[in-house]
N, C-alpha and C positions, 0 to 999 in steps of 0.2 A: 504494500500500500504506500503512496507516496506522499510524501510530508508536503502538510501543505505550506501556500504560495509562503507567507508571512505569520508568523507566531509573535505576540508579546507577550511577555510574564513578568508581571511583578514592576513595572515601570514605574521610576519616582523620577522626577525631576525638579531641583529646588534654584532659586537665585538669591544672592546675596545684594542689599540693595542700603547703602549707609549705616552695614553693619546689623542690617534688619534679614533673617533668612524668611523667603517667600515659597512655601511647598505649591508647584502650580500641578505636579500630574502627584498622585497619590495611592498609588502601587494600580495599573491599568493591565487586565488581562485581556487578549483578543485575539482571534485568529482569524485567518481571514485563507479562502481559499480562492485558488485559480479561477476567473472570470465573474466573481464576485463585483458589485458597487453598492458602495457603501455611502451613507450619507450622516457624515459629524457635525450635532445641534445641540446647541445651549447657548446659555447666556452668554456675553462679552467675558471673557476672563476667565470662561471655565476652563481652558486649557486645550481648546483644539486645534487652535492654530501650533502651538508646542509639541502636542501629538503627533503634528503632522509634520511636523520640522525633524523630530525626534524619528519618527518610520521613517523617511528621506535622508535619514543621516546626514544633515545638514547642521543640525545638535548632538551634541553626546547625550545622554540621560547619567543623572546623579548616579542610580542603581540600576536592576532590572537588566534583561533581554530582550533584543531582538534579532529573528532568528530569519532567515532569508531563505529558503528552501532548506531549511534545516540546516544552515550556516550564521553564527553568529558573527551577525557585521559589525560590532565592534568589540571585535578580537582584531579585528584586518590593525596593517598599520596605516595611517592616512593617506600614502599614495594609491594603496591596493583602496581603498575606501573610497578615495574620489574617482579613481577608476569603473570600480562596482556601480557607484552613485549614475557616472554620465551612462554608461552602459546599459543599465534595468531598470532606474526610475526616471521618469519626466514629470517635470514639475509645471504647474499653471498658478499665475499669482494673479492677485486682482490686479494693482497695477501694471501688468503686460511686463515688465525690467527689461525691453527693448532697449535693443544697442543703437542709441540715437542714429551714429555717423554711419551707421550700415543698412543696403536695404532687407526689404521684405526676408527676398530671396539668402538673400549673406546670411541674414539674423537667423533662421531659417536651418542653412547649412552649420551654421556656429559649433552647438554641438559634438556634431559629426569631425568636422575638423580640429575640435581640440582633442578627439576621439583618437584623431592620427589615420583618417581617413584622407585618399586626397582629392582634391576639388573635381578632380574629372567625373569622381565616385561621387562623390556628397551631390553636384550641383542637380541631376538629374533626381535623386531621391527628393534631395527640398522642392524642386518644381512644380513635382506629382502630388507631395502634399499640399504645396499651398493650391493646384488644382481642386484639391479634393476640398477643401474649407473653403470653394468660391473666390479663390483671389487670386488666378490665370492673367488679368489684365493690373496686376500689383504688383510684379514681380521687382521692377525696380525703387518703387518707393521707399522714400525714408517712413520710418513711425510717424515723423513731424507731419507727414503728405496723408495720411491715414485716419478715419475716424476711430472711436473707440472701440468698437467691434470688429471693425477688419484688424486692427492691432491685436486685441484680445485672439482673432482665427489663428495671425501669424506667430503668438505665444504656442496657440494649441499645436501648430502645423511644427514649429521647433522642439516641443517636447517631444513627439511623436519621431522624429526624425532617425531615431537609432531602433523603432519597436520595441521598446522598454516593457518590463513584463508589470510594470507598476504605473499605474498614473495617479499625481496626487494635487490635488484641484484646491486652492485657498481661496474663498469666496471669487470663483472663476469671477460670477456675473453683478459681485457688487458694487461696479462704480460705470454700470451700465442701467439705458433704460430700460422700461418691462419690455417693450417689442425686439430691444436687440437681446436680451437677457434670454427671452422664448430662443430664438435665432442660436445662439449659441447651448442651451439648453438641447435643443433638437441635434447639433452638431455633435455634441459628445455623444448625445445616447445614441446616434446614428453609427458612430465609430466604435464604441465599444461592444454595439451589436455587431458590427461586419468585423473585427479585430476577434473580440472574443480575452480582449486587456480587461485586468482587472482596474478598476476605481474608484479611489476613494477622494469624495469632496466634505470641506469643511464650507458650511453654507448655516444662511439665515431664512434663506427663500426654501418655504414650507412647501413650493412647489416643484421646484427643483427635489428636493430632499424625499418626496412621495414617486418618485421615479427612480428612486435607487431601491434595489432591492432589501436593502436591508438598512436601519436605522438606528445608529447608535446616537446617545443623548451623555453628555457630560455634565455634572454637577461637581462644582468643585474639585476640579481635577479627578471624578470617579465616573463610571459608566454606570449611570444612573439606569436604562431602560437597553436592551439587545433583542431588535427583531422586526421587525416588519413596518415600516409605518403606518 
């Protein structure tokens, strides 16, 4: 039987803030299997954004595990870890972190080539993605030349770029309005159905969150509620 996609156990994560320690995760158990989505909801400050930073190995956690197909990624040492990182997870943040002075298509490839892939290879991959997100006639644009939602596609079409077995969504569509937020809303669950990528989003939109299969709720750094919305 095969271990699944991602295991936590036992997750704590504290900060130190003027000498004040702040516990924001509070021992978080979770598992999550292959082609799963998931949707993280609570209050400001319960700890999801951290969660999610912490799965992403983009954070260490104080204590706790986690475990990557039955591989603990933070055993790795940081090069194999940021290796792992651009490899199997892609990340979507609300503010887009477009590379201003690069376009669409660069931003796009980015990725890829810090992967050590080389541009002859990358540039045909990012193409097809940014085809597939509707933005064929964007290829050369800066972010600046862009509204907020074809920015937000060219975030999604960059993570996507290496087929990462993880996608991890931080309020994808919160600094969009409802009609683009639907619009990208329909783009993910479009992809995730024809990929078969697992996903997990940290969202406030109860209707986004009713489209993922399954529905974790954090209270104070704990999993308050596991299962269905």
């Amino acid at each position: 039987m095969s271990s699944p996609l991602l295991e936590v156990r036992d997750l704590r994560k504290s900060f130190r803030t003027y000498g004040t320690k702040i516990d924001v995760l509070n021992g978080i158990d979770l598992t999550v299997e292959k082609g799963d989505t998931i949707a993280l909801v609570g209050a400001s400050g319960a700890g999801k954004s951290t969660l999610l930073q912490v799965i992403g190995t983009l954070d260490r956690p104080t204590s706790g595990t986690v475990l990557f197909r039955g591989e603990d990624v933070f055993g790795m040492g940081d090069v194999a870890l940021a290796s792992f990182r651009n490899r199997s997870i892609g990340f979507v943040f609300q503010f887009h972190h477009l590379l201003p002075e690069f376009s669409a298509l660069e931003n796009v490839m980015m990725p890829a080539l810090i992967g050590g892939m080389r541009r002859m290879d990358a540039e045909p991959l990012a193409s097809g993605l940014l085809r597939d997100v509707g933005l064929e006639k964007r290829f050369s644009h800066k972010p600046g030349e862009l509204s907020g939602g074809e920015q937000q596609r060219v975030a999604i079409a960059r993570a996507l770029v290496l087929s990462p077995a993880l996608l991890l969504a931080d309020e994808p569509t919160g600094n969009l309005d409802r009609k683009t937020s639907e619009e990208v809303h329909d783009l993910l669950s479009g992809i995730q159905k024809r990929t078969g990528l697992t996903l997990i989003i940290v969202t406030h939109n109860e209707r986004l969150a009713a489209r993922m299969g399954k529905t974790i709720r954090l209270v104070d750094g704990r999993i308050q509620e596991n299962g269905n919305p």
